[in-house]
BAKOL-84144 format. One record per residue (C-alpha): residue in one letter; x, y, z. Coordinates in steps of 0.2 Angstrom, whole numbers, padded with zeros to 4 digits, always signed. Layout:
BEGIN
AXYZ...
//
This chain:
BEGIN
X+0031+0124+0055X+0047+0122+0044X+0053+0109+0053X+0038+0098+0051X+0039+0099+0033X+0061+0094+0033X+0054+0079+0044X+0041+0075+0033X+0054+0075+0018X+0067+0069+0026X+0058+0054+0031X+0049+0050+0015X+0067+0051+0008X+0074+0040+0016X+0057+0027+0015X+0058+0030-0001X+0077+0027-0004X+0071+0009+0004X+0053+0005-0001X+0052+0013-0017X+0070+0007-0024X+0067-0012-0018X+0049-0012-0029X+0054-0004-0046X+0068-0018-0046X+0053-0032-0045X+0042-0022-0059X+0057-0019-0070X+0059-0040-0068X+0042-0041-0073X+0048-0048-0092X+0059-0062-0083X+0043-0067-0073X+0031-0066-0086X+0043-0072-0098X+0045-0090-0087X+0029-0093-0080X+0013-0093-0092X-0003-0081-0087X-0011-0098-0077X+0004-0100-0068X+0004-0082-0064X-0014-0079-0059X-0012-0096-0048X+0004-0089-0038X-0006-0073-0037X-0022-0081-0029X-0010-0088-0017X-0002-0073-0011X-0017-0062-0010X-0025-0076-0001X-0013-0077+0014X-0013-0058+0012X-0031-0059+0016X-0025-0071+0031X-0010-0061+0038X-0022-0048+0049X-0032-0064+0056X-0018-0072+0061X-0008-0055+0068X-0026-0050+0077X-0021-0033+0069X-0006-0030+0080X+0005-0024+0067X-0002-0008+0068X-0005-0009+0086X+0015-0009+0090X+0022+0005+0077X+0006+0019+0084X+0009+0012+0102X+0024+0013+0102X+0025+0033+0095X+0015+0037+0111X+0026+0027+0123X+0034+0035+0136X+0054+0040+0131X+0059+0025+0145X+0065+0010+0137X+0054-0001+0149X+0037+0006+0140X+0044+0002+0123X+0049-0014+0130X+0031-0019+0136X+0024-0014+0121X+0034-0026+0109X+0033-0041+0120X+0016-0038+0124X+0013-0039+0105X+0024-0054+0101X+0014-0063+0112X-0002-0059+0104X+0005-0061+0088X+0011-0081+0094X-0005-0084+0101X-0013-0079+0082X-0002-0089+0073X-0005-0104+0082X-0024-0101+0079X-0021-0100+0060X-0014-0115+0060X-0031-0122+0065X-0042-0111+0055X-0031-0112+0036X-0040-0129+0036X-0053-0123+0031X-0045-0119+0012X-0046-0138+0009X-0062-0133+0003X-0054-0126-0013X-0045-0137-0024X-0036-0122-0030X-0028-0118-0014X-0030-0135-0007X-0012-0143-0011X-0004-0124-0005X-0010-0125+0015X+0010-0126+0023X+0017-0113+0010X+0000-0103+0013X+0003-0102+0034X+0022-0102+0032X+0019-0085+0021X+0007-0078+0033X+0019-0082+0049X+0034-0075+0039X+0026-0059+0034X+0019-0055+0050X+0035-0060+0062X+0044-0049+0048X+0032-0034+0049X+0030-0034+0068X+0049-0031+0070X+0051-0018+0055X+0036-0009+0062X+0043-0007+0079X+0060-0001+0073X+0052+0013+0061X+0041+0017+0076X+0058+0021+0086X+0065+0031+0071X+0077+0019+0065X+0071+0026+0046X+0088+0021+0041X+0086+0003+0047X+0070+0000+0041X+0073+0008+0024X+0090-0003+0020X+0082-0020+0025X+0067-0016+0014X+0080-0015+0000X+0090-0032+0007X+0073-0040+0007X+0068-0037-0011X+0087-0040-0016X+0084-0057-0007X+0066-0059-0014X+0071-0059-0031X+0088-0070-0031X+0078-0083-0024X+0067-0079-0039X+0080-0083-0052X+0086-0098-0040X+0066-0107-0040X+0062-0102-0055X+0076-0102-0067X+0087-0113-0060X+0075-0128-0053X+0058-0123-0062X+0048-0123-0045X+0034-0112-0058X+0019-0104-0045X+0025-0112-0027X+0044-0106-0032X+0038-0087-0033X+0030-0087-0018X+0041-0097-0008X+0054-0083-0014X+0046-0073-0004X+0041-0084+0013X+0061-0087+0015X+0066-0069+0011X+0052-0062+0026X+0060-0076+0039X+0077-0069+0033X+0073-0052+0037X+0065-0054+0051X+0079-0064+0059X+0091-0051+0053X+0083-0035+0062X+0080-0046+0077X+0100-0048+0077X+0105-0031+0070X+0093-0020+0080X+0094-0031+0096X+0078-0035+0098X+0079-0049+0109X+0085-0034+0123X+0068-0027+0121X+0059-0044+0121X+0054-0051+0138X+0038-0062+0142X+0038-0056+0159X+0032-0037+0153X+0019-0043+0143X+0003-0041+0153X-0014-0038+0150X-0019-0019+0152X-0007-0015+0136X-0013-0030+0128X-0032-0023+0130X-0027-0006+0126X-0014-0011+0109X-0031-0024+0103X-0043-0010+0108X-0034-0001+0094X-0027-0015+0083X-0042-0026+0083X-0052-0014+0070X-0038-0014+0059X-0042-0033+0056X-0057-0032+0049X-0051-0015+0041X-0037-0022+0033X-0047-0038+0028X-0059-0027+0019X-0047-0018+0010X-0039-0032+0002X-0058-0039-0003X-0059-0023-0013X-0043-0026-0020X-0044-0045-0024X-0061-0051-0023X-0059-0047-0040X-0047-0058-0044X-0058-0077-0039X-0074-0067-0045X-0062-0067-0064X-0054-0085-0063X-0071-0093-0056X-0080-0082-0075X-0066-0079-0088X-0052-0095-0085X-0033-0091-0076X-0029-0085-0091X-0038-0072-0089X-0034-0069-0072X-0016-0070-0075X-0017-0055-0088X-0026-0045-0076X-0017-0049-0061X+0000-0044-0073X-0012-0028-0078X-0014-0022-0060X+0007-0021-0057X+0007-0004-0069X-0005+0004-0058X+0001-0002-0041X+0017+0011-0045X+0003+0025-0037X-0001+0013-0022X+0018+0012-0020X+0022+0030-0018X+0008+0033-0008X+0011+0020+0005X+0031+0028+0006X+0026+0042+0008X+0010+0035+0021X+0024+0030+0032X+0033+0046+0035X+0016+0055+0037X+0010+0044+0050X+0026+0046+0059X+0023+0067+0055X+0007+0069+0060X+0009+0058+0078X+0023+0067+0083X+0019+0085+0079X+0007+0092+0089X-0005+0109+0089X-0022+0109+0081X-0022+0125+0070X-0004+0120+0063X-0010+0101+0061X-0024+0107+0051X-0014+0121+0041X-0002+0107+0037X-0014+0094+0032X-0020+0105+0019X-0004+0110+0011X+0003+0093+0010X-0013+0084+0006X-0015+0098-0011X+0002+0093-0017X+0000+0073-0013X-0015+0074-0022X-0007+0082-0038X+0008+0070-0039X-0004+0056-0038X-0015+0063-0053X-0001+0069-0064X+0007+0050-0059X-0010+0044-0066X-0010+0054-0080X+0006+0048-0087X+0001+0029-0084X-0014+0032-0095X-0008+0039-0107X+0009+0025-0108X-0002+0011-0104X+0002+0003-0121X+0023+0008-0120X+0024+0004-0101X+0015-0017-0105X+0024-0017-0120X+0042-0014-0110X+0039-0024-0096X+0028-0038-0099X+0032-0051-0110X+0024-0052-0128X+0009-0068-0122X+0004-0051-0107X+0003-0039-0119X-0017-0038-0118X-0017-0035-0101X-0013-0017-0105X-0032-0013-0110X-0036-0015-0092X-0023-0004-0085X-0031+0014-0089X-0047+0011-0078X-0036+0001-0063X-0027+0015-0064X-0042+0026-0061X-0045+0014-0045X-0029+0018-0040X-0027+0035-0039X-0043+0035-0029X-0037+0022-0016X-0020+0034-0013X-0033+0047-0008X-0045+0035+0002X-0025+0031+0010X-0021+0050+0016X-0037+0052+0023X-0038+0036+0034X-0020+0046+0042X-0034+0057+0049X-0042+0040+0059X-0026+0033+0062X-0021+0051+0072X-0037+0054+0080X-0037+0034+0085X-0056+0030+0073X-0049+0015+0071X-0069+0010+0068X-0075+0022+0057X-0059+0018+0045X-0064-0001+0049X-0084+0005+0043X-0078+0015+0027X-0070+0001+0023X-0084-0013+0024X-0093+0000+0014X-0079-0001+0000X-0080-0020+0000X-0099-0020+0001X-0099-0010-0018X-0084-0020-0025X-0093-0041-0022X-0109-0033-0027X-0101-0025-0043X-0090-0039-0049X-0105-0051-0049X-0114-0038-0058X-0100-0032-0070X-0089-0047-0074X-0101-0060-0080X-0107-0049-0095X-0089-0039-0095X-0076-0049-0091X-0060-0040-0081X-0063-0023-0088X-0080-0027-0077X-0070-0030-0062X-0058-0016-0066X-0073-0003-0065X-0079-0012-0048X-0065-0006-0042X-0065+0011-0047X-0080+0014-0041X-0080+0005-0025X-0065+0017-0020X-0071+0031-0028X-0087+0028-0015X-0076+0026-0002X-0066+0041-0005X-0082+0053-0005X-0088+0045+0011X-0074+0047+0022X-0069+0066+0013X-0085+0070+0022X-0082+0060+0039X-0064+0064+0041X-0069+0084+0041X-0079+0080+0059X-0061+0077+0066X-0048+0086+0059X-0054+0102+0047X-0044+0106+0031X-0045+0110+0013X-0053+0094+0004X-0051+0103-0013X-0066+0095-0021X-0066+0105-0036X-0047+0101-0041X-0054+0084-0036X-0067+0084-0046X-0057+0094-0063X-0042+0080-0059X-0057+0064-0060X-0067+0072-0075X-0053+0073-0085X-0045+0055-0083X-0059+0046-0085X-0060+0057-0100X-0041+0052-0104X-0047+0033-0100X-0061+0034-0112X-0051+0038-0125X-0036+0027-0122X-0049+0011-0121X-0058+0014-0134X-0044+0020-0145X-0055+0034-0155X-0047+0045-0169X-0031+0055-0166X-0032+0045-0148X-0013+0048-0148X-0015+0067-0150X-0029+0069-0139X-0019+0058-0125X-0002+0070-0127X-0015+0087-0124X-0022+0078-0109X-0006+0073-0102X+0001+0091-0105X-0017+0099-0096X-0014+0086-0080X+0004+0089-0078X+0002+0110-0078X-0015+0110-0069X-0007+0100-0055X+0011+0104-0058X+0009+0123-0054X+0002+0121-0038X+0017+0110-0033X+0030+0122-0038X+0022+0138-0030X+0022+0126-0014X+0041+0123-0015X+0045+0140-0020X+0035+0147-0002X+0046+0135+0007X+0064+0140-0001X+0057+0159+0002X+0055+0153+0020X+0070+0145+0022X+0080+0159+0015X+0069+0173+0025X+0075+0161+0041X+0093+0162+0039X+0093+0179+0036X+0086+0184+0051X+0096+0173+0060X+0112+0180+0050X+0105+0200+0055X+0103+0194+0074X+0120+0189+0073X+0129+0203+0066
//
């Protein structure tokens, strides 16, 4: 069991050294974008991103996915890992070839309309980029991955200060930033991992591709629903309050995006955990324990956004943003629920239910459209901010009761319940900034930080016990 747990750490470590590293260097240059590009420019290069975001799993026909869990369960003979990547990259050409056809269709939206090529580039970049990086994490080259994680944002953001700075390129210069930096990449790992040893058309055939799209295929309109909770928001805002508007929430949503950022790190490393260790009793003992403390660094991370909301915007927004700070308490509420939503859906990832994460997801998308047509036309983007809350928060409670049918392990509703209660309390008050708000605010903080914090250190304290108690049996066998 112990050497579940050093994987699981070593692995998010090193993830985490990568991933985590690369996107706190592009929130703390937050002030140098805000600072160059107005809140319309910003909300535009934002609509063009999440747009080809929504476009990426299209045009991959999900196969991502399919080639890092595939390739976990492949035999240890090169010639299995071999078939499963070229039999990928062929499906992956054959979908951007039909996005090229289908992203005609945006002409119908003069906002998007002028973007088409730099809209398909970013999709083809992103995809080729995340179809190589997934494969090597999936072969355990953590070290790899984590590094050209680090290389990419490193890359990213030159290009950044080169578009923006230097030949004011404003909305297309930020995302082409980051179109040239994913073909960089992916080119790189291609090279350095020697990818192209592993690449042959002739092992591509068509029993792996029906199985890897069996599996991958879900994840499309999965993934696609996800980013409909997560943006739909976003049109639904520019179409009712301006880009303006949308360019102060989009800018709001950063703050919270830190939760979503140590969840997916640490995501990664638990997919790769829970794959490759094996035995049901364990795998349920150890599902609990970690999913306890995830859960209680995500609230405590939530509870010290909240309470900083105004401190944190102030320090890394630019003065014209500063409003966008009201909205960050409830987004962060949204959040903090989506990490949770995240953790469970390892439970479909693991047992394959690559549908029933597909189904909760539609459910999630379903609430949010309804909600921001209901919410943001009488309340502006605190409307959509609460749509989003409550479209995870729906989503979280359905698949706490789904997942339980495959894997059984402590939910914890009660700690779930006490952690909710109490920021949405903390958000209450920080919103509608009532008397003593910054009193009340530091008692919260202090409450969230001991509830959860305790459970954490008693956690930790086990394992050291356990690591001790081993080496001293192995020291007394020895003597």
């Amino acid at each position: 069991m112990m050497g579940k747990y050093k994987r699981l750490m070593s692995n998010t470590a090193i993830l985490g050294a990568g991933t985590f590293a690369s996107k706190v260097l592009v929130l703390l240059l937050m002030p140098f974008y805000t600072g160059i590009l107005s809140t319309a420019e910003f909300g535009t290069a934002d609509l063009i991103s999440q747009t080809a975001n929504l476009l990426m799993p299209l045009a991959a026909v999900g196969i991502c996915d399919g080639i890092f869990r595939f390739t976990l369960d492949a035999a240890a003979d090169g010639e299995s890992k071999k078939r499963i990547l070229s039999t990928g990259m062929a499906i992956l050409l054959a979908g951007s070839a039909l996005l090229c056809g289908v992203i005609q269709l945006l002409r119908l939206f003069d906002l998007l309309s002028g973007y088409l090529l730099l809209i398909t580039l970013y999709v083809i970049a992103a995809n080729l980029h995340a179809a190589f990086a997934n494969y090597i994490r999936a072969l355990g080259k953590t070290t790899l991955f984590a590094v050209q994680g680090i290389v990419n944002t490193m890359l990213t953001v030159l290009l950044n200060v080169l578009f923006l700075l230097v030949f004011d390129m404003g909305s297309t210069g930020y995302v082409l930033s980051v179109v040239i930096a994913d073909f960089t990449m992916a080119i790189v790992l291609f090279v350095a991992a020697r990818l192209y040893r592993d690449l042959s058309w002739r092992l591509a055939d068509k029993q792996t591709a029906r199985d890897m799209l069996k599996f991958s295929v879900p994840y499309i309109p999965t993934t696609v629903l996800w980013l409909i909770t997560s943006v739909s928001d976003r049109y639904v805002v520019a179409a009712y309050c301006g880009e303006a508007t949308n360019g102060l929430y989009a800018a709001a949503y950063k703050l919270p995006t830190l939760l979503t950022l140590v969840s997916g790190v640490f995501v990664e490393a638990w997919h790769f955990s829970t794959v490759k260790d094996a035995g049901e009793e364990e795998k349920s003992s150890f599902f609990g324990t970690v999913y306890v403390n995830f859960m209680s660094v995500m609230f405590m991370g939530a509870s010290v956004l909240v309470a900083g909301a105004k401190i944190f915007t102030r320090i890394l927004l630019s003065d014209s943003y500063y409003a966008s700070w009201q909205y960050v308490p409830m987004l962060t509420m949204a959040m903090v629920f989506s990490t949770l939503v995240s953790f469970l859906g390892s439970v479909y990832f693991l047992k394959k239910k690559s549908t029933l994460s597909m189904l909760t997801a539609l459910a999630g998308a379903v609430i949010n459209v309804v909600l921001n047509f209901v919410l943001i036309p009488s309340h502006g983007a605190m409307g959509a901010a609460v749509a989003t809350f409550i479209s995870y928060l729906a989503v979280y409670v359905t698949r706490a009761y789904d997942t339980a049918h495959y894997l059984s392990f402590p939910m914890r509703h009660l700690r779930v319940i006490v952690n909710g209660g109490v920021l949405l309390l903390q958000t209450a008050v920080m919103i509608q900034a009532v008397r003593h708000w910054r009193w009340i605010q530091l008692a919260i903080l202090v409450f969230m930080l001991v509830f959860n914090g305790k459970g954490i250190f008693l956690t930790f304290w086990h394992l050291v016990r356990r690591v001790i108690g081993q080496k001293r049996e192995k020291r007394e066998e020895k003597e």
